[in-house]
C-alpha positions as CSV (number, residue, x, y, z in Angstrom):
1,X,0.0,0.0,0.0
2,X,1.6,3.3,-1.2
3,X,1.9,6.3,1.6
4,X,1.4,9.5,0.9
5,X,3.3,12.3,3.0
6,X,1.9,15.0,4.1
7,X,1.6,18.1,2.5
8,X,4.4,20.6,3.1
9,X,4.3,23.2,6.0
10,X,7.2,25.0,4.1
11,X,6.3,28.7,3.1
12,X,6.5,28.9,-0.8
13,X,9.5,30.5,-2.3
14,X,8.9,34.3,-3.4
15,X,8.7,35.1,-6.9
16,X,11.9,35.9,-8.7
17,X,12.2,39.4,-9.1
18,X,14.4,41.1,-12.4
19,X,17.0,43.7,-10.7
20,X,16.9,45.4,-13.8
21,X,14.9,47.2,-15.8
22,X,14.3,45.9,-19.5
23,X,14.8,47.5,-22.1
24,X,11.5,47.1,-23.6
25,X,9.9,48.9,-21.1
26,X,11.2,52.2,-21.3
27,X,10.1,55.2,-22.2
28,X,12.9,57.3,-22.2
29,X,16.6,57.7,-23.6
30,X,17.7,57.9,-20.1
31,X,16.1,55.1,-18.6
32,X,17.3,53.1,-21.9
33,X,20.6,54.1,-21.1
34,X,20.5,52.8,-17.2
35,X,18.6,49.7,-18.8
36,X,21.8,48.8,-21.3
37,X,24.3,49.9,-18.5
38,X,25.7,52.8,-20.7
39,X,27.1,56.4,-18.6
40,X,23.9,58.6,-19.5
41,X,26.2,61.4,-18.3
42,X,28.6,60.3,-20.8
43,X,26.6,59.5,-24.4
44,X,23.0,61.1,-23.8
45,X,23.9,64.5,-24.8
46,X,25.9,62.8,-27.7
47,X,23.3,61.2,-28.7
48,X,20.7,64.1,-28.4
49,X,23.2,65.8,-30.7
50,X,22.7,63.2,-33.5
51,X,18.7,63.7,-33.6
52,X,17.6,61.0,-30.8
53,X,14.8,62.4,-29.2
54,X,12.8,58.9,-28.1
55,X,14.0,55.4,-27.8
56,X,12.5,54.2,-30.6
57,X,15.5,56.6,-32.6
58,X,17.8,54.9,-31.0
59,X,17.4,52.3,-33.6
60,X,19.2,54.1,-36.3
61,X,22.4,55.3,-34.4
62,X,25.3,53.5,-36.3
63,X,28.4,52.1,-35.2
64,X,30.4,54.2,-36.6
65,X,28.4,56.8,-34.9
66,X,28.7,54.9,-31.2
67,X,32.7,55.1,-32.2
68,X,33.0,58.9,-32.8
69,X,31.3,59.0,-29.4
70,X,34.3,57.0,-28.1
71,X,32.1,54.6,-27.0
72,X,34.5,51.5,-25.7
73,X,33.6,48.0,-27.5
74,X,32.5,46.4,-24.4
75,X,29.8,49.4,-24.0
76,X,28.9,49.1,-27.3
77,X,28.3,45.9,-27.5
78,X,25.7,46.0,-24.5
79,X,24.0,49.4,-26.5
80,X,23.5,47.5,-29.7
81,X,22.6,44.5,-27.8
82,X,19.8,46.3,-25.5
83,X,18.9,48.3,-29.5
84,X,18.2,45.4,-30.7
85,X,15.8,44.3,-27.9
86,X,13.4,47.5,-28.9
């Protein structure tokens, strides 16, 4: 005859929780910026300068544009990544 053990008194785990914000669910360059781990104090007036004026612009900012920023790879990299989360 099989047993079967009681139910468990443990408390259920809480939900998993993201730390950061996605990228999808920005509104703003800034809060893009923070979301892709880019220096807003560095590249947002940069960018401004090039046109951007929503995050939806930020889809046609070039590389070659990121590099005349100075824009390391590494930081690029996690830019074009986020980009092409939008």
């Amino acid at each position: 005859v099989a047993v079967t053990p009681p139910p468990s008194t443990e408390p259920a785990a809480p939900p998993i929780v993201p730390t950061q914000t996605s990228v999808t669910s920005v509104t703003t360059i800034e809060g893009f910026l923070d979301a892709a781990r880019v220096d807003k104090e560095r590249f947002l007036a940069p960018l401004q300068s090039l046109g951007v004026a929503s995050v939806d612009d930020l889809k046609d900012v070039t590389d070659g544009d990121l590099d005349d920023m100075g824009m390391s790879a590494l930081v690029k990299r996690r830019f074009l990544a986020e980009v092409a989360n939008l």
